[in-house]
Structures are given as C-alpha cells and as structure tokens.
C-alpha positions as CSV (number, residue, x, y, z in Angstrom):
1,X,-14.8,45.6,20.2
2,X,-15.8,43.4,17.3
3,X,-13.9,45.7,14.7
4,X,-10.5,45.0,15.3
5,X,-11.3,40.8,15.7
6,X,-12.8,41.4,12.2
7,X,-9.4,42.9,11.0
8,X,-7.5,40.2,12.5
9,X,-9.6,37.7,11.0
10,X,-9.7,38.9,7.6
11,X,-5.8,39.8,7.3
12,X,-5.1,35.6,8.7
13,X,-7.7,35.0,6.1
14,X,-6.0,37.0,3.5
15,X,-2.4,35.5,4.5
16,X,-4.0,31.8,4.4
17,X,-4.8,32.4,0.7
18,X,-2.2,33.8,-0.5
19,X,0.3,31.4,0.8
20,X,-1.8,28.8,-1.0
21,X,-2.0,30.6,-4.2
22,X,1.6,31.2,-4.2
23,X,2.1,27.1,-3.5
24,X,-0.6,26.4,-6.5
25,X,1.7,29.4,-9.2
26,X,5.0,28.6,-8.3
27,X,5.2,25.6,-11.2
28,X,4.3,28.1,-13.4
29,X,6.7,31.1,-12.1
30,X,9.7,28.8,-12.2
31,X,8.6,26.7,-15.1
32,X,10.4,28.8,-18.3
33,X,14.0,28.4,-16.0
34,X,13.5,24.7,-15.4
35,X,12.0,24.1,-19.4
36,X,15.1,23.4,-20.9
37,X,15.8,20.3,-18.6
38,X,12.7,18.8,-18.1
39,X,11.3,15.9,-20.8
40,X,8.5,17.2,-23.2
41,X,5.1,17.2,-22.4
42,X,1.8,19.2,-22.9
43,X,1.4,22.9,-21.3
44,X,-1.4,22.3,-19.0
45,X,-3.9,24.4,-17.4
46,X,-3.8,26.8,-14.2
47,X,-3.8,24.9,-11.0
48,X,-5.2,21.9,-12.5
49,X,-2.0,21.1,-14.7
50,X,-2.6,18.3,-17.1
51,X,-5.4,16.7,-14.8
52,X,-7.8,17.0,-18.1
53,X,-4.8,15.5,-20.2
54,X,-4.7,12.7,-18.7
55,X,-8.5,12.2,-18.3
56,X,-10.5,8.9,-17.5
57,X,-8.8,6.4,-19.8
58,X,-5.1,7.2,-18.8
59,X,-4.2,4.2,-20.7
60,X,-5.2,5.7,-23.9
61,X,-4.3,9.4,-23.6
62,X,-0.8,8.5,-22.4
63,X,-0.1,6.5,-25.5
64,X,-1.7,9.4,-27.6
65,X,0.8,11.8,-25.4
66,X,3.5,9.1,-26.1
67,X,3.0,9.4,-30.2
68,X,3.4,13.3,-29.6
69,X,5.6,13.9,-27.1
70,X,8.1,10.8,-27.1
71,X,8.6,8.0,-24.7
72,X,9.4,10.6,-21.8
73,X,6.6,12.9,-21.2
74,X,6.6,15.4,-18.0
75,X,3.1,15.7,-16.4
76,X,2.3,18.0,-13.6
77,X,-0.9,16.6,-12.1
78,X,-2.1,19.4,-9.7
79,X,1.1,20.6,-7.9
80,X,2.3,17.3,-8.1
81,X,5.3,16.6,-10.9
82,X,4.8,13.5,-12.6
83,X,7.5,12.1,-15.1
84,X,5.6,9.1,-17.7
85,X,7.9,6.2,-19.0
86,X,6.7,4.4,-21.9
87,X,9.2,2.5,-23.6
88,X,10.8,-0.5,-22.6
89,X,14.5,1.3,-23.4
90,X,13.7,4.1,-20.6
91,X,12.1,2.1,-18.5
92,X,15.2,-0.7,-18.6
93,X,17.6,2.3,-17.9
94,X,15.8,4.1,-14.9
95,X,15.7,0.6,-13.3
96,X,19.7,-0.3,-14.0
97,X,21.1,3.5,-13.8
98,X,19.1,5.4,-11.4
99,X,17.4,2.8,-9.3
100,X,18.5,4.7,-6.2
101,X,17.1,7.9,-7.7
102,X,13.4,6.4,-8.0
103,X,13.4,3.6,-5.5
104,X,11.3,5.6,-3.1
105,X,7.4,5.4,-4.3
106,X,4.6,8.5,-4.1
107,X,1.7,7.0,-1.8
108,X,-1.2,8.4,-1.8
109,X,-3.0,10.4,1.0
110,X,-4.8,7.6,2.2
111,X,-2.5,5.0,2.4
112,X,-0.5,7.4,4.8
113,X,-1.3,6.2,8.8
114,X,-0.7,8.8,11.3
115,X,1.2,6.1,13.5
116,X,3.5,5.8,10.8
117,X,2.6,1.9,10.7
118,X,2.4,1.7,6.9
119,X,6.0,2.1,7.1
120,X,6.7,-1.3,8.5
121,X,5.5,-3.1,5.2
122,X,7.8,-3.4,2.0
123,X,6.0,-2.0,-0.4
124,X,5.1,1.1,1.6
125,X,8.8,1.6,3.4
126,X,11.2,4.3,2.1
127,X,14.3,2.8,1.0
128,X,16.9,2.8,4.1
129,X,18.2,-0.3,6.1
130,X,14.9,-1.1,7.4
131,X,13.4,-2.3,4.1
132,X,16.3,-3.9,3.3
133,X,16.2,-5.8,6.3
134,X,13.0,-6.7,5.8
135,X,13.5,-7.6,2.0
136,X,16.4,-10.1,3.2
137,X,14.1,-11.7,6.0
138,X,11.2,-12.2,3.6
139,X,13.7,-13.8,0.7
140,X,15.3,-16.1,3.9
141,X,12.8,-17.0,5.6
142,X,9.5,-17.1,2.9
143,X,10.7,-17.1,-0.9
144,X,14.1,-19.2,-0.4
145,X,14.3,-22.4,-2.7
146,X,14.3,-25.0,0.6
147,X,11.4,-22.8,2.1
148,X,9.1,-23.2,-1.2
149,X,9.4,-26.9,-1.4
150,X,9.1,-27.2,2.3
151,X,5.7,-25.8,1.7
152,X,4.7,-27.5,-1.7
153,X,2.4,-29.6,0.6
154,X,0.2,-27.0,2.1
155,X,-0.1,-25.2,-1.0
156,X,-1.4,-28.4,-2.6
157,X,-3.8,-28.9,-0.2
158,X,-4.9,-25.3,-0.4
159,X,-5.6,-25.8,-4.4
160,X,-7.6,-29.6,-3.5
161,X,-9.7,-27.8,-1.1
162,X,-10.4,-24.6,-3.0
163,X,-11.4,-27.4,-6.1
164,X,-13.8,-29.0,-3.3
165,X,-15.6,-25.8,-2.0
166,X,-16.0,-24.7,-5.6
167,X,-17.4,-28.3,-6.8
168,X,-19.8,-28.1,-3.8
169,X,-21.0,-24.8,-4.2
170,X,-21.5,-25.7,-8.0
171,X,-23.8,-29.4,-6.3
172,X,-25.6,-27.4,-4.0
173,X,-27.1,-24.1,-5.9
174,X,-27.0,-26.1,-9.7
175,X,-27.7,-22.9,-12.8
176,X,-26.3,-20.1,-10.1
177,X,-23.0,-18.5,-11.0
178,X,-20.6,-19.0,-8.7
179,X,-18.2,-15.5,-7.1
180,X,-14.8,-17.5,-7.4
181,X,-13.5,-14.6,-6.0
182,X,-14.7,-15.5,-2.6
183,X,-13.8,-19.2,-2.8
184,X,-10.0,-17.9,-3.9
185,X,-9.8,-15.6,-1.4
186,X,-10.2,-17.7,1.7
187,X,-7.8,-20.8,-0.2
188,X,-4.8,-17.9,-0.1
189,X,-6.1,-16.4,3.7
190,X,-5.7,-20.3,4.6
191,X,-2.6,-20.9,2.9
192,X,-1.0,-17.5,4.2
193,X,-2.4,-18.6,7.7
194,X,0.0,-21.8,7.3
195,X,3.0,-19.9,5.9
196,X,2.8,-16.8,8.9
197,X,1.1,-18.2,11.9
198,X,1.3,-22.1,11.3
199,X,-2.7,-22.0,11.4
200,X,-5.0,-24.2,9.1
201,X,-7.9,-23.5,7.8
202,X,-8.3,-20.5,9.3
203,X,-11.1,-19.4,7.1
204,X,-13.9,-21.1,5.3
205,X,-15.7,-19.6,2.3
206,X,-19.3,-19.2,4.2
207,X,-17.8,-18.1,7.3
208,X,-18.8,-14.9,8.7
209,X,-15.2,-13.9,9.8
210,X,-13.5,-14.9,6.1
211,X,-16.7,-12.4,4.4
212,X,-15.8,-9.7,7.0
213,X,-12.7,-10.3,6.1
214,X,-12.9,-10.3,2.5
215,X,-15.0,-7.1,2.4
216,X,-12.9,-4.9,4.6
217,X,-9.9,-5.2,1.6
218,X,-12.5,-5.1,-0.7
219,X,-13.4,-1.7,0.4
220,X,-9.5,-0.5,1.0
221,X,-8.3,-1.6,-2.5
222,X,-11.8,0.4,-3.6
223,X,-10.5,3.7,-1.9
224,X,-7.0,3.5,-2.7
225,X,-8.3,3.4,-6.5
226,X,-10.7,6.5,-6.1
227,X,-8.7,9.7,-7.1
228,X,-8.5,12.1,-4.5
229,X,-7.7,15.6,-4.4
230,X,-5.5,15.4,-1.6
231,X,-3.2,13.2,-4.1
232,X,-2.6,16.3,-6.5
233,X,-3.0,19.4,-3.9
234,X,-1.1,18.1,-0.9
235,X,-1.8,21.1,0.7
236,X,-5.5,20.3,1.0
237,X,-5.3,16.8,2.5
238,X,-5.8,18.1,6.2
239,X,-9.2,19.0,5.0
240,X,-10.0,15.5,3.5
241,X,-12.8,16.6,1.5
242,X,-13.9,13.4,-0.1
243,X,-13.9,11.9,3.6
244,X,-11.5,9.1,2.1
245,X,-8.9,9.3,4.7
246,X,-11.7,9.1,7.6
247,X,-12.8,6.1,5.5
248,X,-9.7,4.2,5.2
249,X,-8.9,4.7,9.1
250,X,-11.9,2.7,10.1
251,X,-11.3,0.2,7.7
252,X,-8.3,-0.1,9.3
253,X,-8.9,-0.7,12.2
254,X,-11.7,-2.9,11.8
255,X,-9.1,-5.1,10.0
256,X,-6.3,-4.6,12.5
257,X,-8.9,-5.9,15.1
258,X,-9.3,-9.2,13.1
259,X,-5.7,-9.7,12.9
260,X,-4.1,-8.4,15.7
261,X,-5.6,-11.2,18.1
262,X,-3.0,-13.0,15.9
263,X,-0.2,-11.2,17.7
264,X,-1.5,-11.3,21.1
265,X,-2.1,-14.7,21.4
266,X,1.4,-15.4,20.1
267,X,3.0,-13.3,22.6
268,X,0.5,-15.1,25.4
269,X,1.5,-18.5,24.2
270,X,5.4,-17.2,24.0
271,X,4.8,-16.3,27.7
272,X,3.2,-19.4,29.0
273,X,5.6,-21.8,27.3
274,X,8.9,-21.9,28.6
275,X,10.0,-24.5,26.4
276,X,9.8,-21.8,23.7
277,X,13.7,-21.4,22.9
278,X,14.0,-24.8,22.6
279,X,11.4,-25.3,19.9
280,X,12.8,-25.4,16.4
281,X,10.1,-24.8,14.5
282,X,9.3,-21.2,14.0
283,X,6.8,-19.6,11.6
284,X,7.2,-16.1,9.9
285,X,5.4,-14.3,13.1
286,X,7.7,-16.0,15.5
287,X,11.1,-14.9,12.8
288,X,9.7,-11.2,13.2
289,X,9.0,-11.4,17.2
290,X,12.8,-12.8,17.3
291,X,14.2,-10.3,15.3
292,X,17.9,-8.7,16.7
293,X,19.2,-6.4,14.6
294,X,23.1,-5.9,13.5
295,X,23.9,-3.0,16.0
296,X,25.1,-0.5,13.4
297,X,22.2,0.9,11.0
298,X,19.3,-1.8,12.0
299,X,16.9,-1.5,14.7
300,X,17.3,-3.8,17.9
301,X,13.7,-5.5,17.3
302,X,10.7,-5.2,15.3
303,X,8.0,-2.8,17.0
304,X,4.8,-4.4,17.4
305,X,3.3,-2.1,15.4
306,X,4.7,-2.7,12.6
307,X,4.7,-6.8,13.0
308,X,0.8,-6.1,13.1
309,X,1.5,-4.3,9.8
310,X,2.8,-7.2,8.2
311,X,0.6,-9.4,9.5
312,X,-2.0,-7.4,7.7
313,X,-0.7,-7.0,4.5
314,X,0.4,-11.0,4.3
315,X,-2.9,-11.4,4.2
C-alpha cells in the first residue's frame, strides 16, 4: 500500500523542483535574445546572479561597476532584475521622461502585510488614484504654506523642550554621554501628536510607553535593512527562512496596539459629541475619518485600516 504513496510523493516532489529550477534558469535561457536591449553589466553567476558583485559595500563596488560598465549597469540579483543609475544625466531623465514607467517601487518581503494595510501609506502605495489622493490631502491639509506657519508655534515649543530634557539629562547624570537619539525621538512623537491627533506631550523621554515606542521602530527599520532571501528568490518567501517576516508581523502589531487606541478613541469621542459637525477645528485624523471621495476613480472613505496605517507611519 505504501508503494504507490511513495510514487506519488516523489513525482510531486520531482515536479516541485523542477518548476523551481526552471523559475531560477529562465534569465539565463532568455538572456542572449534580450542582450542586445538591456544596459551593460557583469555576467553573473548561476542562480545567484551578481549577488557576489555587488557584495557588502554596494556603495563601493557599484562605483567600480560604474567606471567599467558606464552610468547604466543591469544587475540581476537572484531572479530579481535590477537596473543601477549613477549619473545625475540618467537619473534627471528617468525622473522627467519615464516617471510613470518607474513610479511604482520594489518592497521588500517584509514590508508586504497580508491585510494589504501597507498599501494605505504613500510611500508603500502603487501609483493609482488612491496615492494621488492621498498625496493631495497630505500637501492640503499638512505641508501647505498657511498650514506650516499655523504650526510654527508647536514646533518651537517642541525644539525648547527637547533643549530642556537634554540640558537636564546633561545636570542630572554630569561625565555620562547622553543617547540624543532618544531625546529627538520623543520631541518629533510629540510634535507629530500635535500635527495628527491635536495631543501634547504625548510622550516623555523616560517614559515607558515613548521607549516601547522607540524600540519597536528601532527593531522594524533593523529588519527592513537585513537582506533576505525572500527579496532575491521570490519564490521562496512562503518559506521565510530567516524568520524576518514572522518578526516584522509581531512588531507590528505590538505597534499597531500603541497607536490604534488613537483611532478608537477618536471615533468614541466622534460618537458622544454631537456637536461634532459644527466644530471647525479638525486635525489630520479627523481630515482622514471625513474623507468623501470624488465618485469616479476615488474610494467613498478611508478604510480604517488603512487610517491606522497612517497613523503609524506619521509617527
């Protein structure tokens, strides 16, 4: 009875691998067609490509490839196709000629959610009417001239205190280095609590919720940096074998738990004043909740999920 299971098993498993070899050799079976109209750039290895050309100083090897190769150099990292611009001519004319062509960015595996949630942010979102929508509300309503001097104030105060918690720090521990980093991080949490939720001091250097805070990004910035194989053999990334994807979601949601109390209370407030509409003050969280879209390409409101999202990454 076992005999034919065997069989079975061992033709899948044959199948499995040779659809993945034939996803890790097709660059190379198609490569002498496609030569003639891609940039110039170093022949690379099997499978791993030009992973060992680019090597742990990238900065340095690219402008070594640069000197060889020109300021366009064509990279294929893995499976994944990688096109280098190093001169300020190329880069000028892939920014004013074929914007559209490269507006959309590669992420990497782990700053993919499975909700989909990192689209909701700008700097994640493919390029279609919601990021432009988005890009308008943020230039109205955060970066316009009358906005920024509206705020001049609160950003003042943010610098006079930051100045004060560093001059106390330096009082009470005298000869001990001081982490500036800390000290900076909670003035902008505090001044980014005024701009989005119309909350002050929010955060205080020494508290325990602004050091949570502070090393939950910590550690996110950390694993976006690390390389990961799911990056250059997409086909891999269900597997996760660096354990950076289970990582990231935990420090997720550890961080979306400190900021999504944000949201909720707004809505609770929302609900229990009914004076609400008549209030003309609104912060950045109360634009988003507000939101009505166009009726032709723009959605009719802002999911929560993704106002979460924001919340999160204006922070």
């Amino acid at each position: 009875m076992l005999a034919p299971f065997c069989l079975v098993s061992g033709v899948a498993i044959l199948l499995v691998f040779l659809v993945f070899l034939s996803k890790i050799c097709q660059p190379y079976m198609f490569r002498s067609a496609n030569n003639n109209r891609l940039p110039p750039g170093p022949p690379g290895l099997p499978i791993l490509g030009n992973i060992l050309d680019v090597g742990l100083k990238p900065h340095i090897n690219l402008a070594l490839l640069k000197q060889k190769y020109g300021p366009l150099i064509w990279l294929r990292l893995g499976t994944i196709n990688t096109l280098v611009i190093s001169s300020a001519e190329s880069a000028s004319e892939m920014f004013r000629k074929h914007d559209q062509s490269f507006c959309n960015r590669h992420l990497n595996e782990t700053m993919i959610r499975e909700d989909d949630s990192h689209k909701g942010t700008i700097a994640l979102s493919d390029y279609d009417p919601y990021w432009l929508m988005m890009r308008r509300l943020c230039a109205t309503e955060l970066f316009c001239k009358k906005r920024i001097i509206d705020t001049t104030p609160i950003r003042r105060n943010c610098v006079d205190q930051l100045i004060e918690w560093i001059s106390d720090e330096a009082k009470s521990n005298p000869g001990i280095p001081i982490e500036i980093t800390r000290f900076v991080f909670a003035a902008i949490f505090n001044l980014s609590g005024s701009l989005v939720l119309s909350k002050d001091d929010l955060a205080d250097p020494k508290s325990t919720i602004t050091n949570n805070f502070f090393n939950l990004t910590t550690e996110i910035m950390e694993i976006i940096a690390k390389p990961n194989v799911s990056d250059y053999f997409p086909l891999l990334s269900w597997l996760d074998l660096q354990g950076l994807r289970k990582k990231m979601n935990n420090r997720f949601k550890l961080l979306g738990d400190l900021t999504n109390g944000f949201v909720e209370e707004r809505f609770r407030t929302r609900m229990n004043n009914a004076c609400h509409q008549h209030n003309k003050h609104q912060d950045f969280l109360d634009v988003l909740i507000d939101f009505e879209g166009n009726g032709k390409d723009e959605p009719p409101k802002i999911c929560v999920k993704y106002v979460q999202t924001l919340l999160v990454v204006s922070y």
